[in-house]
C-alpha positions as CSV (number, residue, x, y, z in Angstrom):
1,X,0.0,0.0,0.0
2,X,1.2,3.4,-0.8
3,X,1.3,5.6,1.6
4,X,2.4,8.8,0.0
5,X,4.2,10.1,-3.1
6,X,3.1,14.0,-3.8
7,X,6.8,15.0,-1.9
8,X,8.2,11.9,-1.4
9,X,10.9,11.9,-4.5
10,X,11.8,15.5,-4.2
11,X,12.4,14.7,-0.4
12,X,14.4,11.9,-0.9
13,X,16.2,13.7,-4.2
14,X,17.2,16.8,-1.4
15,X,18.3,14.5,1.4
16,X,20.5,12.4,-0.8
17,X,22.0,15.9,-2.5
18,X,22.7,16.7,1.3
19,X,23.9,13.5,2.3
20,X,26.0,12.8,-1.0
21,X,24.5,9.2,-1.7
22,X,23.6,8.0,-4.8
23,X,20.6,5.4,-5.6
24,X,22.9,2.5,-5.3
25,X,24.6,3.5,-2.5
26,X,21.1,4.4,-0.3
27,X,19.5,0.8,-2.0
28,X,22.2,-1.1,-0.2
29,X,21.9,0.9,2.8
30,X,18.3,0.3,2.9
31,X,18.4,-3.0,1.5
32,X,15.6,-2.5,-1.1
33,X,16.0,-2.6,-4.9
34,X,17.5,0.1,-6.8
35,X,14.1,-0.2,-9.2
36,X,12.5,0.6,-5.7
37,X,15.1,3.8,-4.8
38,X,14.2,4.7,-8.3
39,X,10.2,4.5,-8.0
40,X,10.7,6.4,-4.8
41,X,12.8,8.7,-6.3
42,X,10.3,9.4,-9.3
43,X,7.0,10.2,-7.1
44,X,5.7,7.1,-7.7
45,X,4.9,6.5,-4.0
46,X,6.4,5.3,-0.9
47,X,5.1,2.9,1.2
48,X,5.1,3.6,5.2
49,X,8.0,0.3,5.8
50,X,10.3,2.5,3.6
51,X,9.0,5.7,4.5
52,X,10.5,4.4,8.0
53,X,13.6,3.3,6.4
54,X,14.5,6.6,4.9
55,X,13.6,8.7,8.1
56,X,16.1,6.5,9.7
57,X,18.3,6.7,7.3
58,X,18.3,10.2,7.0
59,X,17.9,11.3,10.5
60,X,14.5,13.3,9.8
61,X,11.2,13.0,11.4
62,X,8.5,12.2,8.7
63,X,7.0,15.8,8.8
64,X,10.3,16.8,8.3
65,X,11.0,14.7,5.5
66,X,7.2,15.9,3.9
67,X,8.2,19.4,4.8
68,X,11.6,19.3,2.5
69,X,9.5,18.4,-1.2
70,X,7.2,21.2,-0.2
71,X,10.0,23.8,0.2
């Protein structure tokens, strides 16, 4: 089930700019397919188990992390 994806690749696109992680390095990271990164990084949606990986990931809260594609 998707659980979001109107911010969700923009997000992710600014937090791996800031980090300095490509999709292959945060797939391994997160252990999820780089076909998944990709989706995720494309808005096509993210599902709340990997919306919980990339908080973690990232450090952010999940408003935080919403808050970032809407800036």
């Amino acid at each position: 089930m998707k659980l979001a994806n109107m911010n969700a690749g923009k997000s992710i696109n600014i937090l791996m700019l800031n980090k300095g992680v490509n999709g292959k390095a945060l797939s391994a990271s997160l252990e999820l397919s780089e076909v998944t990164i990709s989706g995720m990084r494309n808005s096509k949606g993210i599902t709340a188990r990997n919306l919980v990986k990339v908080c973690e990931y990232f450090e952010v809260t999940a408003s935080e992390f919403f808050k970032l594609g809407e800036e």
